[in-house]
N, C-alpha and C positions, 0 to 999 in steps of 0.2 A: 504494500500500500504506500505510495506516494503522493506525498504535500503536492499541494496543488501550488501555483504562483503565487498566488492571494494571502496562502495561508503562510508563505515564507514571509512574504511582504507583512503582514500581522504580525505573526511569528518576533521579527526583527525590529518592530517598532514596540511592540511589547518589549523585549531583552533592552533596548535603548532607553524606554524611559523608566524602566526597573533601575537600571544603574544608576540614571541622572537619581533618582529619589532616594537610591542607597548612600550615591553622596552628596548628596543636600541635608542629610539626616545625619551623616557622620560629622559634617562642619557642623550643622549648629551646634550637636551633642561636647562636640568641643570645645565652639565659642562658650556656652553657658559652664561648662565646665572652669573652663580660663575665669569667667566672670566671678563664678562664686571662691572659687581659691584666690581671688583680687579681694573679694570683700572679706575674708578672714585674715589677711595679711595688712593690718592698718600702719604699715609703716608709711609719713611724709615722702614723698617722692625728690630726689634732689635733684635740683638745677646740675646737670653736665657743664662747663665751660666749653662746648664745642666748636667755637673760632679761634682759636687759639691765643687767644687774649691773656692777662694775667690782671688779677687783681693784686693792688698793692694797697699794704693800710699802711697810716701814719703812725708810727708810732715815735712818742715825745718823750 
């Protein structure tokens, strides 16, 4: 018994959007994962220097 045209063509767009929704389901599961391990970590976030600049204090 063989798949008729139609039914590969189905066939293949079913298996295409299976996968697009297996990973749209794994990023989010990740983003909110990321999210909630952010909000137990309440550490201030620091200012990088990333131009290479230097700060200089006065000291008297």
């Amino acid at each position: 018994m063989s798949m008729k045209v139609y039914d590969k063509e189905m066939y293949s767009k079913q298996e295409s959007l299976k996968t697009t929704v297996v990973f749209i389901i794994v990023f989010l599961l990740g983003f909110f994962a990321g999210y909630i391990t952010k909000s137990f970590t309440n550490e201030p976030v620091k200012e990088n220097n990333t131009n290479s600049t230097y700060v200089v204090d006065n000291k008297v």
